[in-house]
C-alpha positions in Angstrom: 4.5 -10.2 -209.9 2.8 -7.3 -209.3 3.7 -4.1 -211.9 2.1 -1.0 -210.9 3.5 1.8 -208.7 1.0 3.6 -205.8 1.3 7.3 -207.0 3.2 6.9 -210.4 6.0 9.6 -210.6 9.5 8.5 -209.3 9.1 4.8 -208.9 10.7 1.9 -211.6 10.6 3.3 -215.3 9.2 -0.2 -216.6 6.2 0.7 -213.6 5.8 4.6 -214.8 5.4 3.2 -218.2 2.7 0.9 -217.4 0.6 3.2 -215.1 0.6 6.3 -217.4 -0.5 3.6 -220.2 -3.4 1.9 -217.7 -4.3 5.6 -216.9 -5.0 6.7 -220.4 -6.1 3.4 -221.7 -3.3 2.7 -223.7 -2.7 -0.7 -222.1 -5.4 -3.2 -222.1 -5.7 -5.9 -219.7 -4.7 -8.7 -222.6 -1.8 -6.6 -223.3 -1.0 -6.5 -219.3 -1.1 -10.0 -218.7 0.7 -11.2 -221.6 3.5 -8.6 -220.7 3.1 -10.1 -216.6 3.9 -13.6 -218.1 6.8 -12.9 -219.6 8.3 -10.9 -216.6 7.2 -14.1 -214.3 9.1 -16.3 -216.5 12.0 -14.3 -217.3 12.8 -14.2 -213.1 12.0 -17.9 -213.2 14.8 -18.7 -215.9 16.9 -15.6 -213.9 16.5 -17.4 -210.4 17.6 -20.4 -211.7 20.8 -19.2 -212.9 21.9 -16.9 -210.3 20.0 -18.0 -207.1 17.3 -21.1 -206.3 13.9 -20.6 -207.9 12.1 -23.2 -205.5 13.1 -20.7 -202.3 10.3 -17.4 -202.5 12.5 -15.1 -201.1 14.8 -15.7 -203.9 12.3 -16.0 -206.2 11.0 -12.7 -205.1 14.7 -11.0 -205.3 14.8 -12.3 -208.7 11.7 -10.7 -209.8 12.9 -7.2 -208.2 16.4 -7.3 -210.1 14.3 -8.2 -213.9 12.5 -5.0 -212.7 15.0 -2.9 -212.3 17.3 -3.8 -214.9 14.2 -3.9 -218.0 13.8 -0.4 -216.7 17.0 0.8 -216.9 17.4 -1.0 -220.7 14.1 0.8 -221.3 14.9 4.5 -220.7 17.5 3.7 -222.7 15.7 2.0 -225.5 12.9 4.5 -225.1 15.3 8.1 -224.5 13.6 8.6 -221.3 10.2 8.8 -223.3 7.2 7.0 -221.7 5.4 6.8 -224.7 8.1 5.5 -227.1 8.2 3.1 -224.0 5.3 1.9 -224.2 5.5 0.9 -227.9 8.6 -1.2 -227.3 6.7 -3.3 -224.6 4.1 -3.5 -226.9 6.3 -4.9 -229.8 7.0 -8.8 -230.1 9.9 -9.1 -228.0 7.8 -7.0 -225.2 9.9 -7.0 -221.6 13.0 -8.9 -223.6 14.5 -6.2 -225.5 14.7 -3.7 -222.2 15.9 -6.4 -219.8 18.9 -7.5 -222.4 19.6 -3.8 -223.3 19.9 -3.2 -219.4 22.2 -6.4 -218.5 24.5 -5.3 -221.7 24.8 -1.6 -220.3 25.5 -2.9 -216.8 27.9 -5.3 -218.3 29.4 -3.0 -220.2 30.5 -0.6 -217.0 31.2 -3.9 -215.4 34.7 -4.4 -217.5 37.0 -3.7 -214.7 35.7 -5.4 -212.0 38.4 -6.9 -209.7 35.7 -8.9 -207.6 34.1 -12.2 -208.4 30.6 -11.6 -208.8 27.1 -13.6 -208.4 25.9 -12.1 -211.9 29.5 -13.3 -213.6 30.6 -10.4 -215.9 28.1 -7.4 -213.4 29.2 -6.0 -210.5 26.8 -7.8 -207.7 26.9 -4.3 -206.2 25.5 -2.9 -208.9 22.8 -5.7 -209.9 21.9 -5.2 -206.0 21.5 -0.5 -206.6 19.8 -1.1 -209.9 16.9 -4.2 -208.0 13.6 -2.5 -206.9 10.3 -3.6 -206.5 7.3 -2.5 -208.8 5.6 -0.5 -206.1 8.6 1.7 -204.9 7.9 4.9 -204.4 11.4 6.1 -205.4 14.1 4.8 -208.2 17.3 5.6 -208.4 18.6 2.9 -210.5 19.4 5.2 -213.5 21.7 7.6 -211.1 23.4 4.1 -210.0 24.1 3.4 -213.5 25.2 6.8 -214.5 28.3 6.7 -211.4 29.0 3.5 -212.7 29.6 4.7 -215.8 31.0 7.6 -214.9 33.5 5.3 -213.0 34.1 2.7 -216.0 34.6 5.6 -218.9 37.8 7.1 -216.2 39.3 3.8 -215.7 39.1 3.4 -219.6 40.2 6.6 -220.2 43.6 6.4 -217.9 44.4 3.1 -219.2 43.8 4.5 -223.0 46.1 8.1 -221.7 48.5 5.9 -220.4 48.5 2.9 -224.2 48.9 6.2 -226.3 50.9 9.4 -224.4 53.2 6.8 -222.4 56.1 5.3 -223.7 55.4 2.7 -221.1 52.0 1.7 -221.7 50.8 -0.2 -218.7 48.7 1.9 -216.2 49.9 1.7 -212.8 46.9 2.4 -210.4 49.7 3.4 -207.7 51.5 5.9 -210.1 49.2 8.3 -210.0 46.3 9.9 -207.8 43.7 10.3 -210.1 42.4 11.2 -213.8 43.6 14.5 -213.6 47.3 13.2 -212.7 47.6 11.7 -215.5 46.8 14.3 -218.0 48.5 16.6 -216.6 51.4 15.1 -216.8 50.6 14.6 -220.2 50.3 18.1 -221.4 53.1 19.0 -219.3 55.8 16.9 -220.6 54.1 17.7 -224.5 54.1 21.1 -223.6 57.7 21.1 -223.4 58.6 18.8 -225.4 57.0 19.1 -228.9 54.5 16.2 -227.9 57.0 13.4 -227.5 55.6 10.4 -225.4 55.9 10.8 -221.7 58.8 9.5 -219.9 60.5 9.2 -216.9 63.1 11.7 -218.0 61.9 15.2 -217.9 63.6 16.3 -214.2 67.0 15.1 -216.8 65.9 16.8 -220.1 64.6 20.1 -218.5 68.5 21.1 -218.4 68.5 21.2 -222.4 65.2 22.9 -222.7 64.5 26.2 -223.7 61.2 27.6 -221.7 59.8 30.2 -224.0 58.1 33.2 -222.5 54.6 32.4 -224.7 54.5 29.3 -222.5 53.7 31.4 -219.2 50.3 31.8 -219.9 47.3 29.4 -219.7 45.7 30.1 -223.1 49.3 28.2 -224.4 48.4 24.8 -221.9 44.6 25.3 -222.8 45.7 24.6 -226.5 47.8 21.8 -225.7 45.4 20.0 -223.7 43.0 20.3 -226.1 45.1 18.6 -228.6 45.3 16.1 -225.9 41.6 15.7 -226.4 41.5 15.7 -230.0 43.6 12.3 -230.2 41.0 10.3 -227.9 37.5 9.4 -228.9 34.5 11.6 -227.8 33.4 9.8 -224.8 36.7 9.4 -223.1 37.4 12.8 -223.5 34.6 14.3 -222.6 35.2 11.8 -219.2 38.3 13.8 -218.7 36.4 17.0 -218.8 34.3 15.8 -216.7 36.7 14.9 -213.6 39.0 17.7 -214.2 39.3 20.9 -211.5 38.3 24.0 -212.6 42.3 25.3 -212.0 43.6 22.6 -214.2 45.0 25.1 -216.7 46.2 27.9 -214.0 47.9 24.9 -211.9 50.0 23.9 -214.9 51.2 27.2 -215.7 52.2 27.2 -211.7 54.2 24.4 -212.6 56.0 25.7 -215.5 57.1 28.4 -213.0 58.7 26.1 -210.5 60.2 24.5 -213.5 61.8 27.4 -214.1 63.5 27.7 -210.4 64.6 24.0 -210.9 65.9 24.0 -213.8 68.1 27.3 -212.9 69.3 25.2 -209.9 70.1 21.9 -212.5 72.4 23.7 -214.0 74.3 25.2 -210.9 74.9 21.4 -210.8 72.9 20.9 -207.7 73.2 17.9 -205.9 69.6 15.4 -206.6 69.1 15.9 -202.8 68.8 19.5 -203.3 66.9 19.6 -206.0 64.5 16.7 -204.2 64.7 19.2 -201.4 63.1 22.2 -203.6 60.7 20.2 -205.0 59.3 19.3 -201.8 58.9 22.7 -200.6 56.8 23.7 -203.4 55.2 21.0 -203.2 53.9 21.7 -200.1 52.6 24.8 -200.4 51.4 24.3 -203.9 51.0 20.7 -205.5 52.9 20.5 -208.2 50.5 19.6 -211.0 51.8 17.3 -213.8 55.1 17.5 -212.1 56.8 14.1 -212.8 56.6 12.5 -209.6 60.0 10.3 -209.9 63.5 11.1 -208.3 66.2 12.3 -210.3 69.0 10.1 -209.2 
């Protein structure tokens, strides 16, 4: 296994590491070819599990994925830092601690996989984005990593929306088109209804509701979706953030106004079809966010 990149800068982290060392004689050859050893073995015992160590190819692929993902556990460990790299290589457990910090992160993101995978409880996809070889010129495991996560802490954060806003707690991946769906039609239905839990009653309820004029405004939905945000851990919230539009607020307050025609039409007694009728209209020129999207029957 060979560990050192041709020009140094944008290749495998665990390969940056070791040529900025080698370059200012931090790393001595002892030092090198203890921490080779260890690599060599560790995508021995890794081909054996996951592919066939007597085939070279496979032998060589296994080398490629303890590569990438010791790197990706190091600029973890490490905080992106080459030098506070180099001192965990250098400690006992040497190539170890990275490559078990990287498998637990990219198990970790891994949680709602719906595919069978090679790698058991990691995406073979992602195993596969995070793989390089010690000479590549270019890395982009770490960006990988970062959309899976990006992906994992959404899925986590509409099934939490959906355990603690919802009356019915299971998320339906059909029920809504995305992150921002589903808290918006959180913050609506709070918004105008003193925070209950969300059902699928607020087309029925709207008739008995009073729609105070301090609601028109988007500084009144910026406060209620921040108490939203202030009932979920850090991480998931600041996921939310993350996928919302920048007219999340304005688009709510849009909604608040076609509640406003609806409701007014309710209680003329309309029949459902015409009311279904209105809220397609709108709905077409303007998507009706957090607008319950259920028929009143």
């Amino acid at each position: 296994m060979q560990l050192m990149l041709r020009d140094g800068s944008n290749g495998p982290f665990l390969t940056q590491v070791i040529v900025k060392a080698q370059a200012e004689q931090q790393l001595d050859a002892a030092s090198l070819v203890q921490l080779k050893s260890k690599a060599i073995l560790m995508s021995l015992k890794f081909a054996d599990k996951f592919y066939n160590k007597y085939k070279m190819h496979l032998l060589e692929q296994a080398a490629n994925d303890i590569i990438g993902i010791a790197s990706l556990g190091l600029r973890e460990l490490a905080d992106n830092d080459l030098d506070r790299a180099l001192t965990i290589l250098l400690a006992p457990e040497s190539i170890v601690k990275p490559f078990q910090k990287g498998w637990s992160m990219l198990s970790s993101v891994s949680k709602n996989q719906h595919t069978k995978s090679l790698y058991g409880d990691v995406q073979q996809q992602l195993v596969q984005s995070i793989s390089t070889p010690p000479d590549a010129e270019d890395w982009f495991g770490w960006q990988h990593y970062q959309q899976a996560l990006r992906e994992h802490l959404q899925s986590e954060a509409r099934q939490l929306l959906h355990q603690q806003f919802f009356i019915r707690t299971q998320y339906d991946e059909y029920e809504h088109f995305g992150l921002e769906d589903v808290l918006a039609e959180i913050v609506f239905y709070r918004a105008l209804t003193s925070g209950d839990k969300v059902k699928h009653d607020l087309k029925q309820r709207l008739r008995n509701i009073t729609l105070q004029p301090h609601w028109f405004n988007t500084h009144y939905f910026a406060m209620q979706t921040e108490s939203v945000y202030a009932e979920l851990p850090p991480a998931i919230a600041d996921a939310i953030k993350a996928d919302l539009g920048p007219h999340f607020i304005p688009a709510l307050v849009r909604t608040l106004e076609f509640a406003k025609s609806y409701q007014a039409l309710a209680l003329e007694d309309a029949s459902p079809e015409k009311l279904d009728a209105l809220e397609s209209e709108h709905g077409l020129s303007n998507p009706l966010l957090g607008w319950p999207q259920y028929l009143d029957l």
